[in-house]
C-alpha positions as CSV (number, residue, x, y, z in Angstrom):
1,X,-23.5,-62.4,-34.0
2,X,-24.8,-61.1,-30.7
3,X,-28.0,-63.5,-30.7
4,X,-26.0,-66.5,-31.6
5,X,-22.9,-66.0,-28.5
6,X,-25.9,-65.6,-26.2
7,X,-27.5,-68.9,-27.3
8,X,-24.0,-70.6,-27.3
9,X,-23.3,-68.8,-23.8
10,X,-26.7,-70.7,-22.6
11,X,-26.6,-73.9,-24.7
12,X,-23.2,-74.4,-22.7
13,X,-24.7,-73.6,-19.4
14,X,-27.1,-76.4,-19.5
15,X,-24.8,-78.7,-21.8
16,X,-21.9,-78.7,-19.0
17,X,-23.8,-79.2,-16.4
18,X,-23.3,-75.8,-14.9
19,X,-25.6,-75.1,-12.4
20,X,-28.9,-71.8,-13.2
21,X,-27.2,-70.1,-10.3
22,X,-23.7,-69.9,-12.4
23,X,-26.2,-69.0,-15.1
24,X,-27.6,-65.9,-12.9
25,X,-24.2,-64.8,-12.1
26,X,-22.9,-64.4,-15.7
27,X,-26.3,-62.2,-16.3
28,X,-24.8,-59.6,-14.0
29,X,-22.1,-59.3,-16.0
30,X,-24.7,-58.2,-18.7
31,X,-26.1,-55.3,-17.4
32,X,-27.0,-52.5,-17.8
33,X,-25.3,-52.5,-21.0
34,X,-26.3,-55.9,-22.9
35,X,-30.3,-56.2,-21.4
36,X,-31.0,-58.0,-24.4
37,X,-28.7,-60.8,-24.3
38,X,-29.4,-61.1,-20.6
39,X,-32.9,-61.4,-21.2
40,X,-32.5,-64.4,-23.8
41,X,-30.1,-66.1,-20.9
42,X,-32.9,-65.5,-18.1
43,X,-35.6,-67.1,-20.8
44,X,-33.5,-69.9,-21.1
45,X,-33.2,-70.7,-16.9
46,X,-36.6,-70.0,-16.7
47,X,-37.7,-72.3,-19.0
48,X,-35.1,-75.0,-17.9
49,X,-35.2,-74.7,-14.4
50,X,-37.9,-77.0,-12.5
51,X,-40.5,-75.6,-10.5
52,X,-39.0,-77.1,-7.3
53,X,-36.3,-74.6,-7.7
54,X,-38.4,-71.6,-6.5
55,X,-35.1,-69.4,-5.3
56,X,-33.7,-69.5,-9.0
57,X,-37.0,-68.5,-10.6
58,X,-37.2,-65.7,-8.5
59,X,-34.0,-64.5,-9.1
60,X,-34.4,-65.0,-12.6
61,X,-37.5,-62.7,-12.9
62,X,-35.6,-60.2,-10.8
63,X,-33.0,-59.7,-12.9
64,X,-35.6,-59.6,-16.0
65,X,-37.3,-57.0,-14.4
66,X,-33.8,-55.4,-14.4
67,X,-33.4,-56.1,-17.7
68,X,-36.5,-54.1,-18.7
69,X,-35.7,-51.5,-16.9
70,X,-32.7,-50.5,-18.7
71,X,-34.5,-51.8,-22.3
72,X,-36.9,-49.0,-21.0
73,X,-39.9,-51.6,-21.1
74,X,-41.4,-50.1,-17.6
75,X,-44.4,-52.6,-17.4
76,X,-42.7,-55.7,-18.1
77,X,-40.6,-54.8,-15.7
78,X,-43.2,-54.6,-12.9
79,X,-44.7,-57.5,-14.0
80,X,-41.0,-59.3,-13.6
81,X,-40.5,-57.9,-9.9
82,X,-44.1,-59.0,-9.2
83,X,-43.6,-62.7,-10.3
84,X,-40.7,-62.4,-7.9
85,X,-42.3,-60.8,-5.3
86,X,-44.9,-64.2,-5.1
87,X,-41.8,-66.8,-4.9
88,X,-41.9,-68.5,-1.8
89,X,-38.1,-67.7,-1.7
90,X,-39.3,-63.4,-1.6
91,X,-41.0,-64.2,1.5
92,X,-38.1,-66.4,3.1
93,X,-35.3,-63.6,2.4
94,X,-36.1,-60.0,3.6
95,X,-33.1,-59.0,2.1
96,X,-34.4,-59.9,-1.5
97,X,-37.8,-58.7,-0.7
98,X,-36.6,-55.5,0.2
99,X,-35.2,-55.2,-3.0
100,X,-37.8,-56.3,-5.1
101,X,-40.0,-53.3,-3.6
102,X,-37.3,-50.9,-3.9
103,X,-37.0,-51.7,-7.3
104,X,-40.8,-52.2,-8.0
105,X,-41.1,-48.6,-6.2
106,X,-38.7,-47.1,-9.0
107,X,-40.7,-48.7,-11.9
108,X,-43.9,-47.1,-10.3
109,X,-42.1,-43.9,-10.1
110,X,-41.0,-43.8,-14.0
111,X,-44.7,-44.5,-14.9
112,X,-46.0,-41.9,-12.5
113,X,-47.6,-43.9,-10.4
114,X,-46.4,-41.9,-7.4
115,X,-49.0,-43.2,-4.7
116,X,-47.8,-47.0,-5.9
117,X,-43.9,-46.4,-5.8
118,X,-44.4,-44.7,-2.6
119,X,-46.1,-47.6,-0.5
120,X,-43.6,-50.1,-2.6
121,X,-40.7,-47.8,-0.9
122,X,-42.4,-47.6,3.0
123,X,-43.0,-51.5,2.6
124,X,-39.7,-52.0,1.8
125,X,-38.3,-49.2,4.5
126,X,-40.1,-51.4,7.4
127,X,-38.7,-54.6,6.1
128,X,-35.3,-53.1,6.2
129,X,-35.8,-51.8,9.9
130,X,-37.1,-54.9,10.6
131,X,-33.9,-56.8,9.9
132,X,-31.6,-53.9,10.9
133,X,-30.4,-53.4,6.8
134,X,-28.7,-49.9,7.5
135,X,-27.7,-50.3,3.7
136,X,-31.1,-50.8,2.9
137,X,-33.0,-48.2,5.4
138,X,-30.8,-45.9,2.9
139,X,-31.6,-47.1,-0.2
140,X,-35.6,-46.8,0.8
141,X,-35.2,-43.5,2.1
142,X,-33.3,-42.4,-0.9
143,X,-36.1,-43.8,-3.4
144,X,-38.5,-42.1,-1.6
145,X,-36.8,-38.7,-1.6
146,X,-36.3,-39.2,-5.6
147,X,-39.7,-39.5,-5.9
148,X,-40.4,-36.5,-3.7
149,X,-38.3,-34.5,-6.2
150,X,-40.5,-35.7,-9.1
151,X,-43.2,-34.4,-7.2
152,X,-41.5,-31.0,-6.5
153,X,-42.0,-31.4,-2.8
154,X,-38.4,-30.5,-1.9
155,X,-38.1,-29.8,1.2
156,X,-39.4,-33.7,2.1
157,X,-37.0,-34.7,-0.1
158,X,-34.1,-33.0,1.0
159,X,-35.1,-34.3,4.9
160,X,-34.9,-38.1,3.2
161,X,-31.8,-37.6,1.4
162,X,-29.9,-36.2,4.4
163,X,-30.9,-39.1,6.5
164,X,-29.8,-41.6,4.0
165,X,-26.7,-39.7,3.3
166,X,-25.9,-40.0,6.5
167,X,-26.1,-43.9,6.8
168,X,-24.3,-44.2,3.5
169,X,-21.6,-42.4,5.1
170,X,-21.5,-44.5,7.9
171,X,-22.0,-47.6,5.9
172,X,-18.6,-46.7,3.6
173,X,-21.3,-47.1,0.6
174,X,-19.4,-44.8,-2.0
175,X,-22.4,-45.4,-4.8
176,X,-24.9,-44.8,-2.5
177,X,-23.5,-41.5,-1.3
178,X,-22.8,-40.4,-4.7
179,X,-26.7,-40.8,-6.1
180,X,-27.9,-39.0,-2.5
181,X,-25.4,-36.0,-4.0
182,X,-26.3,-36.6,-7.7
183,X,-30.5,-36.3,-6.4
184,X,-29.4,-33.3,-3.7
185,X,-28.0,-31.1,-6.5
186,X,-31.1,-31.5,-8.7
187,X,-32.8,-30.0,-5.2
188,X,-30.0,-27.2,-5.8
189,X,-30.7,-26.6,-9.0
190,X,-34.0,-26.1,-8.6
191,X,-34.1,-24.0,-5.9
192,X,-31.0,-21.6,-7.5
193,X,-28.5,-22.7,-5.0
194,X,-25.0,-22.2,-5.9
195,X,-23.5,-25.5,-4.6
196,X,-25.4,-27.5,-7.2
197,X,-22.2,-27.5,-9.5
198,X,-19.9,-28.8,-6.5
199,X,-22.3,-32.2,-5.5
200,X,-22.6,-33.1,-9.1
201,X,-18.9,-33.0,-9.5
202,X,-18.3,-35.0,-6.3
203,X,-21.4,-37.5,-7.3
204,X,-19.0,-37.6,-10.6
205,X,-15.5,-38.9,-8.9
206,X,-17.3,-41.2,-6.6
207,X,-19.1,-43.1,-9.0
208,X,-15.9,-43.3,-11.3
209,X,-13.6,-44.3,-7.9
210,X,-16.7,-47.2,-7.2
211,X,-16.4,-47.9,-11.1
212,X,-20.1,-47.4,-11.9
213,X,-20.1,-46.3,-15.5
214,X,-23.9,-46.2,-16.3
215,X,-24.3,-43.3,-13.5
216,X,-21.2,-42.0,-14.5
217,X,-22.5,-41.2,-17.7
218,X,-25.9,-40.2,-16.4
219,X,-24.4,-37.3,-14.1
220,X,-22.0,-36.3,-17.2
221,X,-25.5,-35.6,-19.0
222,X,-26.6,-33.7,-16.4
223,X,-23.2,-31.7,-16.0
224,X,-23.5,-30.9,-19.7
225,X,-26.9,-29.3,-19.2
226,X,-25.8,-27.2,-16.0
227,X,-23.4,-26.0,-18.1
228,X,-25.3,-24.8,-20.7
229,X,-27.8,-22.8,-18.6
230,X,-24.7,-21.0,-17.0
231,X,-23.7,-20.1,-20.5
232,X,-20.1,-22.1,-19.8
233,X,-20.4,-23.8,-23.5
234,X,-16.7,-25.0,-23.1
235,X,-17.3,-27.0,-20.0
236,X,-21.0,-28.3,-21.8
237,X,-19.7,-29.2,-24.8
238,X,-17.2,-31.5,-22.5
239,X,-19.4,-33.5,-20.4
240,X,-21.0,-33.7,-23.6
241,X,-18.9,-35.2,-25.6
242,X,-17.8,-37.7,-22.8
243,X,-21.5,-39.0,-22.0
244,X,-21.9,-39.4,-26.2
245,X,-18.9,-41.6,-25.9
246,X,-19.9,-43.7,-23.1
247,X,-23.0,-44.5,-24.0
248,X,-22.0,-45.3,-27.4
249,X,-19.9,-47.9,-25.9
250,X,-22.2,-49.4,-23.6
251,X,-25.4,-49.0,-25.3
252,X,-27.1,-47.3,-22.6
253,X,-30.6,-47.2,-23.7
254,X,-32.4,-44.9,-21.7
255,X,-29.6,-42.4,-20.8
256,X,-29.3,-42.0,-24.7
257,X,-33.2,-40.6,-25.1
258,X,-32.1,-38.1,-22.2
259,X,-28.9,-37.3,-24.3
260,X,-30.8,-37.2,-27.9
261,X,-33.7,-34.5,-26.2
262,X,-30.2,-32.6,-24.7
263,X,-28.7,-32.3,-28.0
264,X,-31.9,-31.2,-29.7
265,X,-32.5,-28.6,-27.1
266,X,-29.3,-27.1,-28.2
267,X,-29.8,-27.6,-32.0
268,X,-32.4,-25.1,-31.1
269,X,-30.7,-22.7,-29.4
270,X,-28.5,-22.7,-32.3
271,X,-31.4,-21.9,-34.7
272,X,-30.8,-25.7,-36.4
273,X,-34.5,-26.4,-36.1
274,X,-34.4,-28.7,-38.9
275,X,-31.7,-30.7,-37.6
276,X,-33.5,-30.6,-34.2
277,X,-36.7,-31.9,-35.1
278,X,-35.4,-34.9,-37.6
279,X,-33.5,-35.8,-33.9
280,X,-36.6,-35.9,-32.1
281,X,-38.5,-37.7,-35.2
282,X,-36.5,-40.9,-34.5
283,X,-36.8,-40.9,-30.6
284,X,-39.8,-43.2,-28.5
285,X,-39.0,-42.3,-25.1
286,X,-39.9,-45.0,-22.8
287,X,-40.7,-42.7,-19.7
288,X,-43.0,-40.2,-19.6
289,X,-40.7,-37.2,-18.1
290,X,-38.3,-38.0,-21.5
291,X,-41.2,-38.1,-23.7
292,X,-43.0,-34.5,-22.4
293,X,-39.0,-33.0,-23.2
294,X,-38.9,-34.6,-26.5
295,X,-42.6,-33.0,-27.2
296,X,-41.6,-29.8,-26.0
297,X,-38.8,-29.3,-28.1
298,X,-40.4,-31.1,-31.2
299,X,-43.0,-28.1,-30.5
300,X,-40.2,-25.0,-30.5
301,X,-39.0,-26.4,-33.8
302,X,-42.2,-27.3,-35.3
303,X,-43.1,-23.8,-34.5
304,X,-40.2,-22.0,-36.9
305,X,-41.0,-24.5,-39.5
306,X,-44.5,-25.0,-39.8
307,X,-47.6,-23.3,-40.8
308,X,-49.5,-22.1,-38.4
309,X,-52.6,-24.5,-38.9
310,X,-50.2,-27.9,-38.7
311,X,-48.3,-26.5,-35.5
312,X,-51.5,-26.2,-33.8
313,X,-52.4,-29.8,-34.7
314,X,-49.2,-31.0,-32.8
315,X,-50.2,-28.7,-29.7
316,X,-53.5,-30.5,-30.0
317,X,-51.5,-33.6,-29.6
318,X,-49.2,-32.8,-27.2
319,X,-52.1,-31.3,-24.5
320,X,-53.9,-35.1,-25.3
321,X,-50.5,-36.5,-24.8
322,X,-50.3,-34.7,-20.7
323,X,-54.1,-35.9,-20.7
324,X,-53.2,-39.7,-21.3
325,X,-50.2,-39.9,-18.8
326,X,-52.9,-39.5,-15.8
327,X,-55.7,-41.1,-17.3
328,X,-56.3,-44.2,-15.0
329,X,-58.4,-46.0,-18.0
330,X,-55.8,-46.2,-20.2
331,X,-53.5,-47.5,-17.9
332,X,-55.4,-50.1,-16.9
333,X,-55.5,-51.5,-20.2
334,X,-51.9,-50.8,-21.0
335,X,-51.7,-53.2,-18.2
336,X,-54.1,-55.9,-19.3
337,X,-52.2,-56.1,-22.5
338,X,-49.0,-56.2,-20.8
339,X,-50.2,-58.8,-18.7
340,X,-51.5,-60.8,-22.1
341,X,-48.3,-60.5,-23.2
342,X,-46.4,-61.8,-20.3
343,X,-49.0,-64.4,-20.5
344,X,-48.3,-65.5,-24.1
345,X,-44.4,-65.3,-23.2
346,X,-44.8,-68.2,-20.5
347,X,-47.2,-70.4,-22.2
348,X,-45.0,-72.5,-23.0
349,X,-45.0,-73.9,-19.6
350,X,-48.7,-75.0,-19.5
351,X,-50.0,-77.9,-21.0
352,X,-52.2,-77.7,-24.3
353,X,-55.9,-77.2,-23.1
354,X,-54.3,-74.2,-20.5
355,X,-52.7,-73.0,-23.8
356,X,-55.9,-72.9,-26.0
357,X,-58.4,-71.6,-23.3
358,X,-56.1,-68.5,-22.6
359,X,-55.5,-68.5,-25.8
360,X,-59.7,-67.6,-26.4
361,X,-60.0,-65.4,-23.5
362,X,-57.2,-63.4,-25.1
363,X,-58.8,-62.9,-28.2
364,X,-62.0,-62.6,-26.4
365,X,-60.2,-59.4,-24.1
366,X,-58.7,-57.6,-26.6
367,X,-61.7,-57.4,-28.9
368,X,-63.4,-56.4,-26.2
369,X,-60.7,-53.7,-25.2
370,X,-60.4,-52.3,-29.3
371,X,-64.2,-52.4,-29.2
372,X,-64.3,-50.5,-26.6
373,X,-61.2,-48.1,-27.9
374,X,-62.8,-47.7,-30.6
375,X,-66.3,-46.5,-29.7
376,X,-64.8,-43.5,-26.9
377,X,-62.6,-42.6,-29.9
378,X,-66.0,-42.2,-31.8
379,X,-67.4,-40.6,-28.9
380,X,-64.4,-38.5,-28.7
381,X,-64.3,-37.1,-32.5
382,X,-67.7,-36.1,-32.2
383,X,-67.7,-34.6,-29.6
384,X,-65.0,-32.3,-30.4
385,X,-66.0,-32.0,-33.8
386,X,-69.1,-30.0,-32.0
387,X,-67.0,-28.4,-29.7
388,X,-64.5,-27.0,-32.6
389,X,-67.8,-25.6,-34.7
390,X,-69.0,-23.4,-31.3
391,X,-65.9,-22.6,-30.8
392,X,-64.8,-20.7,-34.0
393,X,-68.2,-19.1,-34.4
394,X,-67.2,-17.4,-30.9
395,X,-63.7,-16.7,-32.2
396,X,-65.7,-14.9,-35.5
397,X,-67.7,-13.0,-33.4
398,X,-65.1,-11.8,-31.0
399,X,-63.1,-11.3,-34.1
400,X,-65.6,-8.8,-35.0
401,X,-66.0,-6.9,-32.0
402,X,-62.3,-6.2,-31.7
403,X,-62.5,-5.0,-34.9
404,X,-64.6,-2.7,-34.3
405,X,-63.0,-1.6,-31.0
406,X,-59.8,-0.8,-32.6
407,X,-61.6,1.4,-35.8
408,X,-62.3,3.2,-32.5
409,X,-59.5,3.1,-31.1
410,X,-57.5,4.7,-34.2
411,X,-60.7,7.2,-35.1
412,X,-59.0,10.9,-35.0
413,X,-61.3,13.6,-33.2
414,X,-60.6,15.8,-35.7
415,X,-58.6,16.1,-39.3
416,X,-58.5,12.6,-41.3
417,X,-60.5,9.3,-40.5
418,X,-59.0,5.8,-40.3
419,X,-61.8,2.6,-40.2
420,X,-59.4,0.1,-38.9
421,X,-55.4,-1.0,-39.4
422,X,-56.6,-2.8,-42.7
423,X,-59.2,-0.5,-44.0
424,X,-59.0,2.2,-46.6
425,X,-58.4,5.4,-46.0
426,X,-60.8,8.1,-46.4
427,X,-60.1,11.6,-48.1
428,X,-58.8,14.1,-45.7
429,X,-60.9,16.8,-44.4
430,X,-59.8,20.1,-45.9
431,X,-62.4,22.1,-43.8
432,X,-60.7,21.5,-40.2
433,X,-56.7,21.9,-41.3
434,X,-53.9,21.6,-39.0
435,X,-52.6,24.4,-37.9
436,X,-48.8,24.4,-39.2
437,X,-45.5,25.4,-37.3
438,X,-41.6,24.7,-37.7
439,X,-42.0,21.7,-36.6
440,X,-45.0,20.7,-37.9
441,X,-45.2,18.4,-41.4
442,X,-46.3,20.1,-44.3
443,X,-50.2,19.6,-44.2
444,X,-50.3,17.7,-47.8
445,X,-48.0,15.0,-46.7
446,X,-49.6,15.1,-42.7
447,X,-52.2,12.4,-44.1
448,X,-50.2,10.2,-46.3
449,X,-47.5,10.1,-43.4
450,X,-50.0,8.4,-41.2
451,X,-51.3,5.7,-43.3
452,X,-47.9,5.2,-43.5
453,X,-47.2,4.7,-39.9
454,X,-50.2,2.4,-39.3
455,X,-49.5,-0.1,-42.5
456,X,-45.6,-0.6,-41.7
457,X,-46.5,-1.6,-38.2
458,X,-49.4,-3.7,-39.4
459,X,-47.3,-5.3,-42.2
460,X,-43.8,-5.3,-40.3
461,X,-45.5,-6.2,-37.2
462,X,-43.0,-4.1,-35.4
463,X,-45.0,-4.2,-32.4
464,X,-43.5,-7.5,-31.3
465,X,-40.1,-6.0,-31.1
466,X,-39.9,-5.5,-26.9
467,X,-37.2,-2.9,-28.1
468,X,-38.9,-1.3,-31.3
469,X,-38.4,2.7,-30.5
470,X,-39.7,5.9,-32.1
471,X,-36.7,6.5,-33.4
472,X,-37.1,2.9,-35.6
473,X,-39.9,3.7,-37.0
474,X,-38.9,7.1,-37.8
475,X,-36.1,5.3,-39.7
476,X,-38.6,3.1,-41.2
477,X,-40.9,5.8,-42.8
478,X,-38.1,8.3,-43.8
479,X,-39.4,10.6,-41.2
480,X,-37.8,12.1,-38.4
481,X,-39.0,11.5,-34.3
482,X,-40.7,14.8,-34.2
483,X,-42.9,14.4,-36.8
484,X,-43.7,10.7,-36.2
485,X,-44.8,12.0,-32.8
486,X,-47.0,14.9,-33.8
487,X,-48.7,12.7,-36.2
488,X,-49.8,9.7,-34.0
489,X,-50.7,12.2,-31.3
490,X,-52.9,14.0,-33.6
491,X,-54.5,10.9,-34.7
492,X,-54.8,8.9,-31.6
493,X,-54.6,11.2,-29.1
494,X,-51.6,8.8,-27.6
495,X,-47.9,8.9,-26.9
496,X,-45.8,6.3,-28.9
497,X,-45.0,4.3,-26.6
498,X,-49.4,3.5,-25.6
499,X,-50.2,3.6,-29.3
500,X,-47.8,0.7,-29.7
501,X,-49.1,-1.4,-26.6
502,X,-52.7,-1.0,-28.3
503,X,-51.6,-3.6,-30.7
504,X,-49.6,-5.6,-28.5
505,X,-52.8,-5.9,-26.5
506,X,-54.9,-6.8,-29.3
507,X,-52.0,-9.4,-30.0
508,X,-52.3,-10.7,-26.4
509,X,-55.8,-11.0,-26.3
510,X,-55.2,-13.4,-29.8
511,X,-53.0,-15.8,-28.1
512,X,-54.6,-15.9,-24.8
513,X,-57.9,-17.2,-26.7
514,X,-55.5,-19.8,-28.6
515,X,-52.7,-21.0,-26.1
516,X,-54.6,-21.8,-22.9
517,X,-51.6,-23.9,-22.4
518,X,-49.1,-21.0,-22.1
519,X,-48.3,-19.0,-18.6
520,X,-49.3,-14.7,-18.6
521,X,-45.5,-14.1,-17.9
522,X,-45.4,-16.2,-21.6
523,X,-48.1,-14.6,-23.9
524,X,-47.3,-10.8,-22.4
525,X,-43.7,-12.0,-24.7
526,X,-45.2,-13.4,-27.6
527,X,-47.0,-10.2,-27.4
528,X,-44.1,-7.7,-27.6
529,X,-44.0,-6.8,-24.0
530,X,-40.6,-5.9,-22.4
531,X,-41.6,-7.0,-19.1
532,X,-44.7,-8.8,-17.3
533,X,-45.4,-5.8,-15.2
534,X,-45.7,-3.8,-18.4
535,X,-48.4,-6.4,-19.8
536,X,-50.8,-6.4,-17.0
537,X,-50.7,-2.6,-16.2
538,X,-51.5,-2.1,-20.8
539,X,-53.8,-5.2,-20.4
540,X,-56.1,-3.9,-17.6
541,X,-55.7,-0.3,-19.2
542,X,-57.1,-1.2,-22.5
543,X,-59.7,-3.9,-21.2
544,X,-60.4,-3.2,-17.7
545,X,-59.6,-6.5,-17.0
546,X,-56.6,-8.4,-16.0
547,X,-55.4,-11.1,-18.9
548,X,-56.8,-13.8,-15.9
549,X,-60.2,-12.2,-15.8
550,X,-60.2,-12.1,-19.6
551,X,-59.2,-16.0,-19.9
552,X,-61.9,-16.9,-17.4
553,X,-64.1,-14.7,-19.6
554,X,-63.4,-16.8,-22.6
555,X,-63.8,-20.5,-21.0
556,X,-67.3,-18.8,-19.6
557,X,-68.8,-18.0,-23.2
558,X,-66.9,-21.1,-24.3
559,X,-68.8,-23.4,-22.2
């Protein structure tokens, strides 16, 4: 029903006599909501307009690059501000240049092509100096303290965003002022500053008193998540609610994969990893900052649900995923084909021979490219197929050698012998007996008392339990603290609280030679430790190294 209003909509245009640029108007009306229909009226103009009529064409790819934008298509939407950017009718208005590289800056700065979107934004800041566009001095400056922000480099940032704020100000620009609060308060956030909540919440009223529902919604989303992190659930659960509304309503593409990776985060935190991941399973983010929070997530739940082998395959795919977003390769083809694309869209306006030769080259470029693909993929698999087979032959042999370590570790001096935490046990010695007092267990059940220590931590893996105390494992073995005490004393000449941190260690060193991905502060956790400080004091105890001097060990024999 959509498809056939939009072709009515156009069919009139044309039919009446009405001229493109009443065409372009009722486009506006569009967006952000409807970038579908609006690209099917901007296909239309284009294709009706004559090539005399330069200023129409390049407001019609403008708005298509628009379009894009809020479809998510990124590329296309370069290409669209590009086109306009060659018109004749870009280089007669500064005004309409200057927004073109704004705009061409932000599509840069979604891909993460920072370097691009920031020379799009300083080309554009000169123009509007140029002409005197205090409107438009602030919009560049703003841009380019967003982009700032995405690089972490705050303090630039925040010295862009006061100087725009302050034209905005003067300018009476009520939307303009509100995104300089709504980009100052992710600045706060950041940086733990308290008055976060308080620009959000003004960024909030003056984008609903200038009637700008798509950032309305966007800074309810963001609400929602402050929220959430300050444990206010009430308050969440109420932006919440309000941005699902909204952008059901409008349709808002690319606020709703922001929303969808929000609302899986909290399926998690709720322990609905199931739920969570068949969220995440429908989503294609169209940015790459949405698409590393969807992976993230989609790995926390995979985790709880998966064995370990398959959860390591999507950690393989994810750490190849952060690989591809900065490999300059595969951009460059991404933007051949996009180009091929845009070419096969506007064929149409070339005559038959054009048609057929581009037509060849096409084929001729993209064999080329899948050729190509296809032998580093080749390249690739063998390559880490050989890789893989040196690698777990390492992992064997260190597997070995901290076996052994640890039969040392848990060797008495005197009294009964333990091989390792899943050996048998041998007979106890009868000829060196422990000498017996009040408080001492019975010498007959002395032995069997210890193999029961050592195979309910193995088995329970109580070790990971920050919190896990004597008294626990007392409970545990139907023993009581004194006796649990005496017993691992006598056998490892340890206190409790360093015989348990042996096996965390042993744990730590496991995940530091599997997650090279995850910070000290994150495997000293996984690991059972309480606190970080706590890890690297046991760690350098046990090893005489610290865990970064064991990682670099690692990658050393790796290589």
């Amino acid at each position: 029903m959509n498809r056939l209003l939009t072709f009515l909509l156009a069919s009139l245009l044309y039919a009446s006599s009405v001229t493109a640029q009443n065409g372009l108007d009722s486009v506006k009306a569009l967006l952000p909501g409807q970038p579908d229909s609006a690209l099917q009226i901007l296909s239309t103009i284009v294709e009706e307009a004559p090539a005399a009529e330069d200023s129409i064409l390049a407001q019609a790819h403008y708005y298509m690059g628009i379009a894009h934008y809020f479809n998510g298509n990124y590329y296309l939407s370069g290409n669209a501000y590009l086109k306009a950017l060659e018109s004749g009718y870009a280089e007669q208005s500064p005004l309409f240049k200057g927004k073109l590289l704004n705009n061409l800056g932000i599509v840069y700065d979604m891909t993460d092509r920072y370097e691009e979107g920031l020379a799009a934004y300083l080309a554009s800041l000169e123009l509007e100096k140029s002409i005197g566009n205090q409107n438009g001095i602030a919009q560049s400056e703003l841009n380019i303290g967003l982009l700032l922000i995405h690089q972490r480099k705050f303090s630039e940032a925040r010295s862009y965003l006061e100087s725009a704020r302050s034209k905005f100000e003067d300018a009476g620009n009520t939307e303009g002022l509100a995104l300089v609060l709504h980009n100052e308060a992710t600045i706060d956030e950041e940086l733990k500053d308290y008055k976060a909540e308080t620009k959000l919440t003004r960024s909030l009223q003056l984008y609903e008193q200038a009637g700008n529902t798509y950032e309305y919604t966007n800074v309810c989303i963001h609400l929602a998540a402050f929220h959430h992190e300050a444990g206010e659930e009430e308050k969440s659960k109420y932006y919440l609610e309000k941005a699902t509304r909204l952008i059901e309503e409008k349709g808002y593409y690319y606020l709703n994969e922001g929303l969808q990776v929000f609302k899986a985060k909290l399926e998690i935190a709720r322990g609905e990893f199931e739920a969570a991941r068949a969220r995440l399973d429908t989503l294609s983010p169209s940015n790459n900052r949405t698409q590393q929070g969807k992976w993230i997530y989609h790995l926390i739940a995979m985790s709880e649900l998966e064995d370990a082998a398959t959860f390591e395959k999507e950690l393989w795919e994810y750490e190849h995923f952060l690989d591809s977003i900065y490999d300059e390769n595969t951009s460059r083809i991404v933007s051949e084909l996009q180009i091929i694309h845009e070419t096969k869209e506007n064929a149409q306006i070339i005559n038959n021979q054009q048609v057929r030769l581009r037509s060849q080259r096409n084929i001729l470029t993209l064999s080329l490219a899948f050729i190509f693909i296809l032998g580093v993929a080749v390249v690739m698999l063998i390559k880490n197929h050989r890789r893989l087979q040196v690698s777990y032959r390492v992992l064997f042999l260190k597997e070995k050698e901290t076996q052994r370590q640890f039969e040392a570790l848990l060797k008495p001096k005197s009294g009964y012998h333990v091989q390792s935490p899943t050996a048998e046990w041998n007979q106890p010695d009868i000829s060196t007996p422990i000498e017996e007092d009040e408080n001492t267990i019975p010498f007959t059940h002395h032995y069997e008392l210890w193999r029961q220590i050592v195979s309910i931590i193995e088995k329970e893996e109580c070790y990971l339990q920050p919190d896990f105390r004597i008294s626990d494992l007392a409970k545990l073995c139907n023993s009581n603290r004194t006796y649990i005490s005496k017993t691992i004393s006598y056998y490892t000449q340890m206190n409790f609280s360093t015989f348990l941190n042996r096996f965390r260690v042993e744990r730590a060193k496991i995940e530091l030679q599997k997650n090279h991905s995850f910070s000290f502060d994150e495997i000293g956790r996984l690991s059972g430790f309480n606190s970080t400080a706590t890890f690297y004091r046991a760690f350098k105890d046990q090893t005489g190294l610290t865990p970064k001097q064991y990682t670099q060990m690692i990658r050393n024999e790796e290589e």
